[in-house]
C-alpha positions as CSV (number, residue, x, y, z in Angstrom):
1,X,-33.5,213.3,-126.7
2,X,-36.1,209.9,-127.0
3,X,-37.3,211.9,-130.3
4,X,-34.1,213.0,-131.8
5,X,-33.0,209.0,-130.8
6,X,-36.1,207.7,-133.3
7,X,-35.8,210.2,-135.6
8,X,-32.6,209.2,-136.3
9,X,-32.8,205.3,-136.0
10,X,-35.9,206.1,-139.0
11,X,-33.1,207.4,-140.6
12,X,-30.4,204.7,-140.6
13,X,-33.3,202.2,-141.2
14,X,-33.4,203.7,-145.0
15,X,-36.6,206.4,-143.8
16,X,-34.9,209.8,-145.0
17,X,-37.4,212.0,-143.7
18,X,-39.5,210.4,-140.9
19,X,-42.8,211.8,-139.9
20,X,-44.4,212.5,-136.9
21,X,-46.3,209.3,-137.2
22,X,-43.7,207.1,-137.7
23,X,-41.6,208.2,-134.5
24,X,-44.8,207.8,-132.6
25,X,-45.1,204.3,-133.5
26,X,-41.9,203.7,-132.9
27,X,-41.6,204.8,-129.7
28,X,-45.1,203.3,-128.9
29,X,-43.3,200.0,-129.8
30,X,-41.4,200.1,-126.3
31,X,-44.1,202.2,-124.4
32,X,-43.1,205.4,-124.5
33,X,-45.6,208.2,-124.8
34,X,-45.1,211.0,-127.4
35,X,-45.6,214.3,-127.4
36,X,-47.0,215.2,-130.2
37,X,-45.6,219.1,-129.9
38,X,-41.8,217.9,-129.4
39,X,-42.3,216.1,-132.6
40,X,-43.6,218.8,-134.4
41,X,-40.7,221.2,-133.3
42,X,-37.8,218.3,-134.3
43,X,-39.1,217.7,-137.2
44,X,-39.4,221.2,-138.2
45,X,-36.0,222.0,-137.5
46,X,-34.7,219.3,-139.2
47,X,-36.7,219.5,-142.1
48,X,-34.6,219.5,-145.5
49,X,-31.6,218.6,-143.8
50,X,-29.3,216.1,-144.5
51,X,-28.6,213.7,-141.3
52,X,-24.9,213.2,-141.8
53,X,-24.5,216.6,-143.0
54,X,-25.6,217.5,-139.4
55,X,-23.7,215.1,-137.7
56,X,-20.6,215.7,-138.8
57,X,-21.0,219.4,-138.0
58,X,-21.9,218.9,-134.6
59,X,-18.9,216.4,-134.4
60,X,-16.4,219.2,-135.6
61,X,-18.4,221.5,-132.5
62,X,-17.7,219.0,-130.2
63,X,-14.0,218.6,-131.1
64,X,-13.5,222.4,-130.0
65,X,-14.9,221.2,-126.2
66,X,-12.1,220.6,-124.0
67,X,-12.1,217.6,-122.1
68,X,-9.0,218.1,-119.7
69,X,-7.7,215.1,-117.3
70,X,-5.8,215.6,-114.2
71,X,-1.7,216.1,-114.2
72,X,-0.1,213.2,-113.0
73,X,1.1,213.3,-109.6
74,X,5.0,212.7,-109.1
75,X,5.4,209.1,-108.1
76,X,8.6,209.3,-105.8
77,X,7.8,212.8,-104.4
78,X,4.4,212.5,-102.9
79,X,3.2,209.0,-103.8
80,X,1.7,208.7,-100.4
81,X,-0.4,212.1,-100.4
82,X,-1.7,210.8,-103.5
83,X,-3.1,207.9,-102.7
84,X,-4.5,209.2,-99.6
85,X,-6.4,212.0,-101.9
86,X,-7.6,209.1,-103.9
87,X,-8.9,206.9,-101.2
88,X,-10.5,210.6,-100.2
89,X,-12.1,211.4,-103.4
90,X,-13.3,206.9,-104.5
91,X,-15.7,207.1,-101.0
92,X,-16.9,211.0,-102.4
93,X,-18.2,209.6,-105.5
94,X,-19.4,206.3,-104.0
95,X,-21.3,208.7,-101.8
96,X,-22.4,210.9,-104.4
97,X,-23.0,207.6,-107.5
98,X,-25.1,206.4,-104.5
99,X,-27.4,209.2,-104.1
100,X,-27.4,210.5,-107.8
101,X,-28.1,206.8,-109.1
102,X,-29.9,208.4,-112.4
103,X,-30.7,211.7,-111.2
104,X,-34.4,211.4,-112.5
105,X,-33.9,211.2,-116.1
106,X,-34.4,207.6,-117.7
107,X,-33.0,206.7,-121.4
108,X,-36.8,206.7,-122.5
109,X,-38.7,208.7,-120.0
């Protein structure tokens, strides 16, 4: 993700088609570490390809994902049960936000 990140802010900065090299230095500029092979392989794949072309084609993917919300509960019916499943399900995540603070992955590990 860290590559695909400088790859494309080369690209917004006016570089059309960074090189290896140039993500390297730019990560190096905020002490990240590159491997060389993950460069390689991102830069392979998008080779020749236009940015926002790609972009907007994984928008109109993403558009297809479903990201569903909860019904809402009936206010005069069981207004009581649901704030009791609330209270229930705020200290589960505070439990779980607690011990799954970033889950071992860093913006630019």
């Amino acid at each position: 993700m860290k590559y695909l990140a400088a790859y494309l802010l080369l690209a917004i900065g006016g570089n059309t088609s960074p090189s290896a090299k140039d993500i390297t230095s730019l990560l190096s500029t905020v002490g990240i570490e590159s491997e060389s092979e993950r460069i390689d392989s991102l830069i392979s794949q998008l080779s020749g390809k236009d940015i926002n072309e790609l972009i907007a084609e994984g928008t109109s993917k993403l558009a297809s994902v479903p990201a569903g919300g909860a019904a809402a509960a009936p206010a005069a019916a069981g207004g009581a049960a649901a704030a009791a499943e609330e209270k229930k399900e705020e200290k589960k995540e505070e439990a779980k936000e607690e011990s799954d603070d970033d889950m071992g992955f860093g913006l630019f590990d």
